[in-house]
N, C-alpha and C positions, 0 to 999 in steps of 0.2 A: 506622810512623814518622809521627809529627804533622809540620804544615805547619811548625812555628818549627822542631823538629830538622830537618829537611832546610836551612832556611834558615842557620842558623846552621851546618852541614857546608860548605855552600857560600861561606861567607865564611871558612874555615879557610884558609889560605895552604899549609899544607903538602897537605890533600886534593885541592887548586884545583893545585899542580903534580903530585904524583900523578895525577889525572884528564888533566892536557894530557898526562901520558909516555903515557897507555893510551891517548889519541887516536892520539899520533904512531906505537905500535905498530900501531895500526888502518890508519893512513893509509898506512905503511910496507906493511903486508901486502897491503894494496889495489896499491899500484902497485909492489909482484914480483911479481902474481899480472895483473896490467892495465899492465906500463910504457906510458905514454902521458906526451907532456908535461904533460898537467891531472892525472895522480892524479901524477907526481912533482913537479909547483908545491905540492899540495894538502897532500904530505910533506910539502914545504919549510916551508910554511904554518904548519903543524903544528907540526914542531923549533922555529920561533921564537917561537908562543906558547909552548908548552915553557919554552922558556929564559927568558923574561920573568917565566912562574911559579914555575919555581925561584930564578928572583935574590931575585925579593919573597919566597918562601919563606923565603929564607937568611936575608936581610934581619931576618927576625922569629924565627926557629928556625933554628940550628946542630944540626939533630939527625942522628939516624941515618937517620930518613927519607927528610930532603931528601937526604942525601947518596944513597941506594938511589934517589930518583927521580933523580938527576944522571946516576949510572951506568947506568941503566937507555936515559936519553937516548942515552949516547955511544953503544951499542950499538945502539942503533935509526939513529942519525947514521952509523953504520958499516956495518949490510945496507944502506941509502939510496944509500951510495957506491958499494955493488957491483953496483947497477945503471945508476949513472949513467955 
């Protein structure tokens, strides 16, 4: 992959919320596997860039995708509560 196609991935709005959901599953798994208050802020942290990536997702694309990272969120928003 050339420097421009990575650049040009990275300014996608729907890969750009895709990428925050697989953080917040990261961040998620980190603090069931570590609950501490700093990896469940780090969650927190997380689901909200999330959700700011998929508004501007939506924002530009109504697709299947954004919709697969939206639900993807709730679910991760939902192991997040069963530890809290």
């Amino acid at each position: 992959m050339t420097h421009q196609d990575s650049s040009l991935q990275s300014q996608n709005p729907v890969s750009s919320a895709q990428n925050s959901v697989d953080n917040v599953h990261r961040a998620v798994s980190h603090a069931m596997t570590h609950p501490t208050d700093q990896t469940i802020q780090e969650a927190q942290n997380a689901i909200t860039q999330a959700e700011r990536a998929i508004a501007q997702a939506r924002a530009h694309h109504d697709q299947p995708a954004v919709q697969q990272a939206d639900e993807s969120l709730q679910e991760e928003k939902s192991r997040l509560n069963n530890i809290q």
